[in-house]
C-alpha positions in Angstrom: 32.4 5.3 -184.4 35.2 3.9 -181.8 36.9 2.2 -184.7 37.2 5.4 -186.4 38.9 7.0 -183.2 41.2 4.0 -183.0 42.2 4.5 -186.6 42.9 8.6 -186.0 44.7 7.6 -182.9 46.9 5.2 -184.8 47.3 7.8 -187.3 48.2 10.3 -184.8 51.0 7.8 -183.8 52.4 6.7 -187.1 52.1 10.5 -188.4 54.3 11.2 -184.9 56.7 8.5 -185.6 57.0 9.8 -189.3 57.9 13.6 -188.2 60.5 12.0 -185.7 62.0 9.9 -188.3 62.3 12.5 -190.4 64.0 15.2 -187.7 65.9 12.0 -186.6 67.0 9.7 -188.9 66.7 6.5 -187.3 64.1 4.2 -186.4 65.1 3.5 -182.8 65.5 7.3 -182.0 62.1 8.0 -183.6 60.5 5.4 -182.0 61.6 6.4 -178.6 61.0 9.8 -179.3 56.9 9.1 -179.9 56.6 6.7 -176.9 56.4 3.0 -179.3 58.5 0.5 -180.7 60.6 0.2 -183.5 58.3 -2.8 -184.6 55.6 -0.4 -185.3 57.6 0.6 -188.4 57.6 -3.3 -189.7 53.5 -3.4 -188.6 53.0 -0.5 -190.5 54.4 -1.2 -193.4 52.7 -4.9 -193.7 49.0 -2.8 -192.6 48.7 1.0 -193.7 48.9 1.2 -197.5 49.5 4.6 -197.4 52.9 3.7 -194.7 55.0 3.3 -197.2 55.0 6.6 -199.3 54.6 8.3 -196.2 57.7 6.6 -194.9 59.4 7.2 -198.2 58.9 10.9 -198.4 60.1 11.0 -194.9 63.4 9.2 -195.3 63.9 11.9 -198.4 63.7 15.1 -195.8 65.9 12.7 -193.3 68.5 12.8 -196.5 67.8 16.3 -196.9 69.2 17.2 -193.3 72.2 14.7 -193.4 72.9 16.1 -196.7 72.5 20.3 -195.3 74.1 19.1 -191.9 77.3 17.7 -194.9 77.2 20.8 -196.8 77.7 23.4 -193.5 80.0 22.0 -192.2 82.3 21.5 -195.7 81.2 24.7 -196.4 80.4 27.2 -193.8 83.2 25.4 -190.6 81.9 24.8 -187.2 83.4 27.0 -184.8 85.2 25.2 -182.0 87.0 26.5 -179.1 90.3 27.7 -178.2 91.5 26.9 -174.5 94.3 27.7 -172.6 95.3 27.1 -169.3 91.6 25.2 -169.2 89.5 28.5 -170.2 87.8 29.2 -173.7 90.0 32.0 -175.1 88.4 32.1 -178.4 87.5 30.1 -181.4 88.6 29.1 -184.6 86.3 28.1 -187.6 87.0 24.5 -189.0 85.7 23.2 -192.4 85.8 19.3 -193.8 87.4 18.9 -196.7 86.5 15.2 -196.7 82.8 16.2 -196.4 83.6 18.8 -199.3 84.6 15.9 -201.3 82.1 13.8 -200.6 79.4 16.7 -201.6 81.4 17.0 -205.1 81.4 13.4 -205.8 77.8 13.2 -205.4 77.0 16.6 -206.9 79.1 15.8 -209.7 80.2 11.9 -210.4 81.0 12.0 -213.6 84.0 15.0 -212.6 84.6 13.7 -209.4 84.0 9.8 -208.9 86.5 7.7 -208.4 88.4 6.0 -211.8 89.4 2.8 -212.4 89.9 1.2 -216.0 90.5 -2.4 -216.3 91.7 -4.1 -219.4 91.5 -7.7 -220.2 92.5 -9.7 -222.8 89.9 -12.1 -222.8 91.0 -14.0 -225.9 94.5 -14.5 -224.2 92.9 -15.8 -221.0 89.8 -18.4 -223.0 93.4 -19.6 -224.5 95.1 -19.8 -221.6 92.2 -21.4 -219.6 91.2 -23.6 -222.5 94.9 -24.8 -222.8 95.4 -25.5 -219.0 92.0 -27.9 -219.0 93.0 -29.3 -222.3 90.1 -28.0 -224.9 89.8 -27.1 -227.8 91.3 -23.4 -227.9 88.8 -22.5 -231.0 85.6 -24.4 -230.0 86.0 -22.2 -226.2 86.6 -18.9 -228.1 83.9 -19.4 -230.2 81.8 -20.1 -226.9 83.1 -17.3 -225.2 82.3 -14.9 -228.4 78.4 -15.8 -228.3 78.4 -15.6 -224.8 80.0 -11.9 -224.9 77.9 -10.9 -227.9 75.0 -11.7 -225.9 75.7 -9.0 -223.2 
């Protein structure tokens, strides 16, 4: 019976360290938050087989608020304050268009990602290479060809 209350007190602790996580996004904030150490993640992990699902799912919802917290403030601006002569006045709403862009590129990668097309001439290099080391320029590019044809 007392190793069953030991086990629902862990529980309770690793469950609390999970909701923190998930509110907080890192393991030193979450661990503070519940009153342990951040080594508690590693132990748990290595000794509760159900740890790592739970841990998964709650690293998902910490995405999901990262990703919401992205998306206002792209989207929806922050207000923040005017001041003169030291004294709020009034407020005027501010939006990230470098947050915008990073919500389209991963929304949409193949639109937005970044491009960049290499070309090379790998006959012209084998030959080059081959001739520089002094081989045989048709033995290498016959090397090169099965080792390409292979990818």
């Amino acid at each position: 019976m007392a190793g069953r209350r030991v086990r629902e007190t862990a529980h309770v602790k690793r469950d609390a360290f999970l909701t923190a996580f998930a509110e907080l996004g890192t393991l030193t904030h979450a661990a503070a938050r519940v009153g342990t150490d951040r080594s508690s993640h590693y132990y748990w992990l290595r000794n509760d087989p159900d740890y790592a699902g739970l841990f998964e799912e709650a690293s998902q919802r910490a995405n999901d608020a990262l990703e919401r917290e992205m998306r206002r403030r792209a989207i929806e601006g922050v207000d923040k304050p005017v001041f003169h002569n030291g004294k709020v006045v009034g407020s005027i709403r501010e939006y990230s268009d470098t947050l915008l862009i990073f919500a389209l590129k991963g929304s949409m990668p193949s639109k937005y990602r970044e491009r960049i097309d290499i070309t090379v001439d790998v006959a012209s290099e084998v030959r080059r290479v081959a001739s520089e080391l002094g081989l045989d320029e048709a033995t290498v590019l016959a090397e090169a060809e099965a080792i390409l044809s292979g990818m």
